[in-house]
C-alpha positions, -999 to +999 in steps of 0.1 A: -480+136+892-459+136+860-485+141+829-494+109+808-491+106+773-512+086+744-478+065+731-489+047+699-486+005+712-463-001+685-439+016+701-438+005+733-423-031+751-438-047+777-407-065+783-389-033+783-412-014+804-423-038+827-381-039+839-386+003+840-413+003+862-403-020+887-368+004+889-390+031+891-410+012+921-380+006+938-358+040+932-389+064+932-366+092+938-341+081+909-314+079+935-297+047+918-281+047+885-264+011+883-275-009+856-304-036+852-282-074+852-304-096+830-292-134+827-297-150+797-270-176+807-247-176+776-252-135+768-259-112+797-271-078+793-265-043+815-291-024+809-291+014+816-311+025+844-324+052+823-331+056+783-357+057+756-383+080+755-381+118+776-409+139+786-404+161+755-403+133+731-433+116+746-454+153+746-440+156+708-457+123+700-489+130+716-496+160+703-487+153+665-511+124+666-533+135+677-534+165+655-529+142+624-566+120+636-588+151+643-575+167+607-578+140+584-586+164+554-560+188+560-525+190+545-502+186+578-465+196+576-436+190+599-411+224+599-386+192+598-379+164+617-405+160+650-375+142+672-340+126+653-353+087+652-357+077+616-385+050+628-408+078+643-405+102+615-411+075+589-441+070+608-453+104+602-442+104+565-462+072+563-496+090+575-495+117+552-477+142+573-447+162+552-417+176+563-413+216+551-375+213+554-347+189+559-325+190+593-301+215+584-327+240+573-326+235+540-363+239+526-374+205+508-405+221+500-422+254+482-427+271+509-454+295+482-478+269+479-486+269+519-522+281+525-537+296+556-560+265+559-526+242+562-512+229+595-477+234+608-465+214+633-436+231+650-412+200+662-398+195+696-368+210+690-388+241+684-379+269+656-364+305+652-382+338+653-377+346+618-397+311+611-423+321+633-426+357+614-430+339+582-452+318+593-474+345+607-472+363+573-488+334+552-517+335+579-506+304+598-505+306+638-472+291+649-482+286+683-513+261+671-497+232+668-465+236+688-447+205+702-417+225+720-400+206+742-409+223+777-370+224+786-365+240+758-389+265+766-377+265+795-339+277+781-359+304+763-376+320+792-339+324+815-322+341+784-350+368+785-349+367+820-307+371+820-313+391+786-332+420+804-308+425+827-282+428+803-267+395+803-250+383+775-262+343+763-235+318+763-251+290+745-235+252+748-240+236+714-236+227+679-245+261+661-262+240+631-287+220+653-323+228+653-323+237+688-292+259+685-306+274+658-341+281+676-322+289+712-299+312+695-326+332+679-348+337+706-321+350+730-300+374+703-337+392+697-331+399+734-295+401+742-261+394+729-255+361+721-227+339+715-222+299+707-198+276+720-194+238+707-173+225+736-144+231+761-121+235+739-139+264+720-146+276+759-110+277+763-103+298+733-132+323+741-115+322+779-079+331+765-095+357+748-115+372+775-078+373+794-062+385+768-087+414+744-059+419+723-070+390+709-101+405+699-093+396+658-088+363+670-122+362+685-140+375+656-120+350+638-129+317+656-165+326+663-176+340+629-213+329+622-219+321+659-226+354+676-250+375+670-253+403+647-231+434+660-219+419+690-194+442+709-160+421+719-151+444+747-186+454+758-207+422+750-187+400+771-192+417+804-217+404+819-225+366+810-249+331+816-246+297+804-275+279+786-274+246+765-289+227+738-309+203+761-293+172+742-255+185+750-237+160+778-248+183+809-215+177+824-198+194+795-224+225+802-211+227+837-174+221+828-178+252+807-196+275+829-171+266+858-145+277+836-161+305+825-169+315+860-134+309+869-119+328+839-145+362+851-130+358+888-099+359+874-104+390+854-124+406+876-118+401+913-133+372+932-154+397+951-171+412+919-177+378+899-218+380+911-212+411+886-204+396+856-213+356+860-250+342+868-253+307+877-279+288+851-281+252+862-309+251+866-318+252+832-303+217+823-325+188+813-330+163+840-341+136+814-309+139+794-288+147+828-307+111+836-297+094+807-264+107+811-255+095+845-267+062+838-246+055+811-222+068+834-232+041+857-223+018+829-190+024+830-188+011+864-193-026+851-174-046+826-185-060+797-174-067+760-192-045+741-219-018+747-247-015+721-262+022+714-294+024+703-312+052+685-308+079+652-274+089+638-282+129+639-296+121+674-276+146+699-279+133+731-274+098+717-242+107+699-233+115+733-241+080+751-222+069+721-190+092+731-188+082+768-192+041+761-168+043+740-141+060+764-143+021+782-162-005+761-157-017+721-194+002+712-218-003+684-244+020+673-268+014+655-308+027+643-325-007+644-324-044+647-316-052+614-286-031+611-275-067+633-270-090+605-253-125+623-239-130+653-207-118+637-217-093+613-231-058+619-238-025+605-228+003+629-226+039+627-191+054+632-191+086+648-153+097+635-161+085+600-197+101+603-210+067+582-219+030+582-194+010+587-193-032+588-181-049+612-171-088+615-157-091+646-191-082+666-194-106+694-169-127+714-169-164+707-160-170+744-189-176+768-206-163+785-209-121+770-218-095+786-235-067+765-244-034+779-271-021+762-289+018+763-304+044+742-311+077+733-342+097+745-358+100+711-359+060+705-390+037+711-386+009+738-397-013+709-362-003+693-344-016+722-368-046+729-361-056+690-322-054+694-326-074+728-347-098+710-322-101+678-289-105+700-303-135+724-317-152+690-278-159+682-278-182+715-294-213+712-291-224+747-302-183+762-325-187+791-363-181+784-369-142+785-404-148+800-384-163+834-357-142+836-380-111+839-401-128+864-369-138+887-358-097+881-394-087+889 
């Protein structure tokens, strides 16, 4: 049975949940990723079969609070943020806890005045080895209060695995993120390691591979992303895929394909168990989840899709990316980034800010919304935006009854 977590009320939705658990009743297995159809009469909403909360945020949550009630005269710090939601962290911020540095890694505090009798509170993305020494060094157990994402840990443990058997790490993922930063670190102590944002950096690193008088070129594109004194025509031999957990996992396999095609290629079909490992099984299944669902999204059509969750969220930039290959898409942190039924605030992915929009929803009746979010926001989020959205229709259907005729 999948472990239960102590989820603070506030951020939880009975409406929310109560439409997630009777899915879960009736797709126990998770075999069906069409949308939820709720009919409010003049607005209807798809809602993703999957989104909100994953197994790492929810064990993140858990154990922070309950750390911060059984040390209520103890300084508490955060290494940064515990998961990319602004309404979670605030909530931490709000009880006293402090964050040690910012997202980027930047430190936001003197890291000197840190005692022994301190708590650190290592965030679900986890943290590099150098942090960990550091830590160590001021007298302060890392490993105490650790909130690691399990699949995280899970990433860890195959590089060593691959790592002592001279492997070299592929990682998929954005070489500034937390988790990069904390994957990357743990696998180059053990083996070679090299980061790749996307397919089209794959591609290069594949032309390059084909080609090692390119090797310049390779140093050249992936400066700051491999590891110290990595070898271009030894390091390269032998090679697995990890990710970031938030990356879309279909882009991780997309890579590793053509990475395993690019090693037949250059090696011989009948050598490539040589020189290529399948990894797949390290993949996430709650952002995989996520993932397909939205994917399931695209299936229907609607007029807009709303996105719900933190701007420097990964996996929800990502939900973001593939809504917006089909549906005009608004993303946004909170319900009152909605300001009329014509106005809102929405982050812009290309223009990396806030942009405002007065064109938001369709005068003709009736509008179909799809609606999701990432795995680091609160149902209560969602429930929230729900809420604001049927507010702007006067005649919408009474919530109450249209859960019952869904239940």
């Amino acid at each position: 049975m999948m472990r239960q977590f102590a989820i603070p009320l506030f951020y939880k939705s009975s409406f929310i949940s109560r439409i997630k658990n009777s899915r879960k009743v009736n797709d126990p297995k998770k075999k069906d990723f069409t949308p939820t159809l709720l009919d409010f009469g003049p607005v209807k909403f798809y809602i993703a079969r999957h989104f909100g909360f994953c197994y790492g945020v929810e064990n993140a949550i858990d154990i922070s609070n309950r750390i911060i009630n059984d040390n209520p005269d103890k300084r508490i710090f955060l290494l940064s943020e515990m998961i990319h939601n602004p309404g979670v962290n605030n909530d931490l911020l709000s009880r006293g806890v402090k964050f040690l540095m910012d997202t980027s890694g930047k430190r936001i505090f003197n890291w000197d005045e840190l005692t022994k009798d301190d708590i650190i509170i290592i965030p679900a993305f986890g943290t590099t080895l150098e942090i960990e020494s550091e830590l160590k060094e001021k007298g302060l157990d890392p490993y105490k209060f650790n909130t690691t994402c399990p699949f995280v840990e899970k990433v860890w443990n195959r590089s060593t695995q691959l790592g002592n058997k001279d492997y070299t790490i592929i990682i998929h993922g954005k070489h500034d993120h937390e988790e990069t930063r904390a994957t990357f670190s743990h696998s180059a102590n053990i083996t070679p390691s090299l980061i790749v944002r996307d397919i089209k950096e794959t591609k290069i690193l594949c032309s390059c591979l084909l080609d090692e008088s390119k090797e310049k070129e390779f140093y050249k594109f992936f400066r700051g992303k491999h590891s110290p004194g990595f070898n271009f025509h030894n390091d390269l031999k032998r090679i697995g895929v990890v990710n970031q957990t938030t990356m879309l996992a279909s882009e991780t396999e997309a890579i590793a394909d053509l990475l395993k095609n690019t090693y037949s290629d250059k090696y011989g079909a009948d050598n490539l168990n040589e020189h290529f490992t399948d990894t797949k099984d390290t993949l996430c299944y709650a952002t995989n989840d996520n993932q397909e669902s939205t994917l399931g999204l695209l299936n229907v059509n609607a007029d807009l899709a709303m996105v719900v969750g933190g701007y420097n969220s990964s996996n929800t930039t990502h939900l973001v990316e593939l809504c917006e290959k089909k549906f005009n898409t608004f993303f946004v942190s909170s319900a009152e980034k909605i300001l009329s039924k014509s106005s809102i605030n929405h982050f812009d992915l290309h223009s990396k800010k806030e942009i405002l929009n007065n064109n938001f929803i369709p005068e003709t009746e009736p509008v179909y919304i799809i609606l999701t979010s990432g795995a680091s926001c609160p149902d209560a989020i969602v429930d929230f935006v729900l809420r604001k959205i049927i507010s702007f229709f006067p005649q919408a259907r009474n919530m109450d009854l249209v859960l019952k005729e869904f239940e």
